[in-house]
N, C-alpha and C positions, 0 to 999 in steps of 0.2 A: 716918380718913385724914389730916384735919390732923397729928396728933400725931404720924404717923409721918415726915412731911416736917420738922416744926420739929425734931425731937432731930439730925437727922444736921445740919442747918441750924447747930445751935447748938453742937454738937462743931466744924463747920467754924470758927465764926465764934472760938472759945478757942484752939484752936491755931494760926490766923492771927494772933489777937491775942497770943499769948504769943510766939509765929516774930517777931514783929517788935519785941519789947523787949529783944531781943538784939543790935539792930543793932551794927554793926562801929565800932570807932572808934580813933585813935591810939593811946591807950592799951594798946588790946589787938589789936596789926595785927601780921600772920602776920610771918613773915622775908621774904618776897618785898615783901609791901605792904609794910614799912620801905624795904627797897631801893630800890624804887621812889618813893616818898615824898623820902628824902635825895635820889637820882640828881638827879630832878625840882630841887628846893629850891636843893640845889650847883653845876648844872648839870655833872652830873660827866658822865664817857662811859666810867667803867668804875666799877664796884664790887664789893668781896669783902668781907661782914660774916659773922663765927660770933656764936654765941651766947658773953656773956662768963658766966664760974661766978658771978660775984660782980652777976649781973644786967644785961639791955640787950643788946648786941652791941658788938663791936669791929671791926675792917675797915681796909681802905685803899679807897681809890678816887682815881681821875686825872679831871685835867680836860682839857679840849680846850687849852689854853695848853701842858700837859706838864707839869704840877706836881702832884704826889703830895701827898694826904692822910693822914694816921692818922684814922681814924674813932672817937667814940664816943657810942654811943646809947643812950640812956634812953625807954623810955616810964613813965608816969605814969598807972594806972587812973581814980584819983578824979578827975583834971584831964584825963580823954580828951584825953595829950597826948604828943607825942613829941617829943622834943627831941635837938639833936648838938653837938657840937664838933667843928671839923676842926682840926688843924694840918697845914701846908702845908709841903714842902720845900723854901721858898724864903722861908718867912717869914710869910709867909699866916693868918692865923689866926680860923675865922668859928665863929660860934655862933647856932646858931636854934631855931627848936621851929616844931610844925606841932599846931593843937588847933584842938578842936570849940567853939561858944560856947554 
């Protein structure tokens, strides 16, 4: 009777333990969690990223002042990190990144 409780016990206990070395991180954050991520960082109040061909996304997004971004975003696997450039249509010009330690 023991041995039938410990295998499903122990199956449990491998696929929880393997479910959770996959956690999420900058490097590898969907298109919406980038979005949200920069919106956050910019404090921007609009944003529009695609995927760019040559890797990251590209986008515009506006800020509550009325000043327009070009967007460009990189994540980074090995550095679970994401990072942007904005330049601003007034002159503006910010660069950040958002990682795990």
């Amino acid at each position: 009777m023991f041995s039938r409780l410990l295998l499903p016990f122990c199956m449990f206990t491998v696929v929880f333990a393997i479910s959770g070395c996959g956690k999420n991180h900058p490097g590898i954050y969907t298109q919406p969690e980038v979005e949200a991520q920069v919106r956050k960082s910019l404090e921007l109040t609009e944003i529009q990223i695609n995927a760019d061909p040559s890797g990251g996304y590209t986008g515009t997004g506006k800020a509550a002042s009325g000043e327009s971004y070009k967007l460009k975003i990189t994540q980074n696997v090995a550095k679970k990190e994401l990072s942007w450039k904005a330049e601003g249509d007034r002159g503006d010009l910010r660069e950040g990144e958002y990682h795990f330690e």
